[in-house]
C-alpha positions in Angstrom: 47.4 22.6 -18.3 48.7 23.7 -21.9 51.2 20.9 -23.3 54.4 21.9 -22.0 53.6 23.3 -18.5 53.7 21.7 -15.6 50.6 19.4 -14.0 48.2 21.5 -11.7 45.9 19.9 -9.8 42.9 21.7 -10.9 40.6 18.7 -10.5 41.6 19.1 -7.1 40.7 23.3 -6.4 37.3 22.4 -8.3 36.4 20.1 -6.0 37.3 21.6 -3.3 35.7 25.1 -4.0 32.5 22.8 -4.7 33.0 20.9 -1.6 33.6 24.1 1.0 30.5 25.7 -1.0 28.4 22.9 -0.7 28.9 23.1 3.4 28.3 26.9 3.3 25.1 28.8 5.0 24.2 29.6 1.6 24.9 27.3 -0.4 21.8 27.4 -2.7 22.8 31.3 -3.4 25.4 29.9 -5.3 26.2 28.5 -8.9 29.7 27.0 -9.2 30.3 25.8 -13.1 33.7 25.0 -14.1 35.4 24.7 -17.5 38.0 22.9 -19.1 40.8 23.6 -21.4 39.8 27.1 -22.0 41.2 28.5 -24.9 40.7 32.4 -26.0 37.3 32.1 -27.9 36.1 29.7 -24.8 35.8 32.7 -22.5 33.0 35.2 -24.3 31.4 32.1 -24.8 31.0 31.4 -21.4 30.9 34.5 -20.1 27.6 35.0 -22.0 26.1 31.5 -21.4 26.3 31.9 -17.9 26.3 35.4 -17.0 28.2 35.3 -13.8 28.9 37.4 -10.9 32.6 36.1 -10.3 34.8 34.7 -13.0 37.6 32.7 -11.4 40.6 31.6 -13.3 42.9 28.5 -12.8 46.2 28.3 -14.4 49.6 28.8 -14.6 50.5 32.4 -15.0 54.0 33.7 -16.4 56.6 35.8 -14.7 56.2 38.5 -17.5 51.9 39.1 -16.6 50.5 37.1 -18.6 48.0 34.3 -18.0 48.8 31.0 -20.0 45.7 29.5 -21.7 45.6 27.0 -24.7 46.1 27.1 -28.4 43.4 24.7 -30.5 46.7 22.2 -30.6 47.1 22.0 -27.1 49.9 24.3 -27.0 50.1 27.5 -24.5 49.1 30.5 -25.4 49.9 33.9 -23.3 47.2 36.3 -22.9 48.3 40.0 -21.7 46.2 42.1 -19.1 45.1 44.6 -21.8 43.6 41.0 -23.7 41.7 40.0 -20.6 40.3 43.1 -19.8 39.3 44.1 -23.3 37.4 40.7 -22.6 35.8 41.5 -19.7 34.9 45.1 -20.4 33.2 43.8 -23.5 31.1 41.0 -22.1 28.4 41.2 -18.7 27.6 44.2 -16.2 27.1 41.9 -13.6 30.8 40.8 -13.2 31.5 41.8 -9.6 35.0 39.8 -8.9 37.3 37.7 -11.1 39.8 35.5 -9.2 42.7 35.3 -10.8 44.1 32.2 -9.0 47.2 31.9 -11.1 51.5 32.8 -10.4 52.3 35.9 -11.0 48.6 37.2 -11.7 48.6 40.5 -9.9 48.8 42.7 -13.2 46.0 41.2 -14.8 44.4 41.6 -11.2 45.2 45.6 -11.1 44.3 45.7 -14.2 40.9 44.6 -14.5 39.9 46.5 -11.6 39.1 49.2 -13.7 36.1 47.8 -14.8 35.1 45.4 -12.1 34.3 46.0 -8.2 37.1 43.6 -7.6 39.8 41.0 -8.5 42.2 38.6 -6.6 45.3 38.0 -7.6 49.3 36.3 -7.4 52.3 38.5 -6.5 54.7 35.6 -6.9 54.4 31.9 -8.0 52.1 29.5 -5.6 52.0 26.3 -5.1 49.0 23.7 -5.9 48.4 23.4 -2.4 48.3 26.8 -1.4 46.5 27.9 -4.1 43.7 25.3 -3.7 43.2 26.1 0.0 43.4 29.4 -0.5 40.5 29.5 -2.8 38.6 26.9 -1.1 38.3 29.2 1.9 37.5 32.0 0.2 34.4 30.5 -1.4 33.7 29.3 1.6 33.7 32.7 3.5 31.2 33.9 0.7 28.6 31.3 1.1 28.2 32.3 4.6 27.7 35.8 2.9 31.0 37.3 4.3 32.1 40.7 2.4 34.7 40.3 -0.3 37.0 41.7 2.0 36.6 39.4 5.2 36.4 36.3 2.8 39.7 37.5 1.4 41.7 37.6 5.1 39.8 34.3 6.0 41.8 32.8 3.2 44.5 34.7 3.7 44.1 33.2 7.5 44.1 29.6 6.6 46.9 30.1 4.4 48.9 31.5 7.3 48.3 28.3 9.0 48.7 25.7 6.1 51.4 27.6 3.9 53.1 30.7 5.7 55.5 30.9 3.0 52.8 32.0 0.4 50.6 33.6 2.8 51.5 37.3 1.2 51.6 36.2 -2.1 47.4 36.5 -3.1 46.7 40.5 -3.3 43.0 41.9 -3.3 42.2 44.8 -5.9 39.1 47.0 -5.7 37.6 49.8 -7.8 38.7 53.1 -6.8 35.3 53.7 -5.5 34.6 50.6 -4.1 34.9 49.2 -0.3 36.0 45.5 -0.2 34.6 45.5 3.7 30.8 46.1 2.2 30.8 44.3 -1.0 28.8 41.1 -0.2 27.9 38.8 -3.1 26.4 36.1 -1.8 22.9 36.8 0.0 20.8 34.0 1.1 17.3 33.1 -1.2 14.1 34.9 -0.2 
């Protein structure tokens, strides 16, 4: 939430991503860290202090592509696809899915899909609402160690239910060589 841009409710998603985890079969397969205020330099940095299998990004996203993050005075700042995935395909090998849970995210989505097994994101604007459910449900569907793919139309489910308006608007991207129905990143703790 850049000055200037309109309130999310990101709070909110957090806490509910935690919360839907939390009641999830595996549960204690899963890691969920959250940061705040991310600016540019923010995101190698965390990337390589945690090392993590999914990156998931809450925002606002602009109509031109780009995701908005935040200047060291606050401000916005607009990141391009090519920005984000230079990013990623400089930092882990273990990055399986970013979530790109921000308006008009898709680019970045297709984008980055060229060096990860998969990414989620926006085709149009979303709401808080939808976007927080959507997400929730999704995580969810993991932690019971559901493919990428079934968590993905689960979400896309419950969004049909709560907001059938927006229910087309989140679009999952895999690697060319990659089938969302068997990638499963969440496996229970021997």
């Amino acid at each position: 939430n850049p000055k200037g841009t309109s309130k999310l409710r990101l709070d909110e998603e957090a806490r509910s991503i935690q919360e839907m985890i939390r009641k999830s079969e595996h549960r204690d397969s899963i890691a969920f860290e959250t940061r705040w205020a991310v600016r540019p330099l923010d995101i190698l940095q965390a990337i390589n202090e945690i090392n993590p299998d999914v990156i998931h990004f809450s925002g606002h996203g602009a109509d031109t592509g780009e995701l908005v993050l935040e200047n060291t005075d606050g401000s916005a700042k607009l990141v391009t696809k090519e920005a984000i995935t230079q990013t990623i395909m400089a930092s882990s090998d273990k990055i399986h899915l970013i979530f790109f849970n921000a308006c008009f995210s898709y680019e970045q989505a297709r984008e980055v899909v060229n060096h990860v097994d998969a990414a989620i994101g926006m085709t149009n604007s979303i709401g808080d609402r939808a976007a927080c459910t959507f997400a929730a449900q999704f995580y969810s569907s993991l932690g019971f160690g559901l493919s990428v793919k079934k968590a993905f139309e689960q979400a896309k489910g419950v969004m049909m239910i709560e907001s059938p308006t927006e229910a087309n608007t989140p679009m999952l991207y895999t690697k060319e060589e990659i089938d969302a129905d068997m990638l499963v990143l969440v496996r229970p703790i021997s």
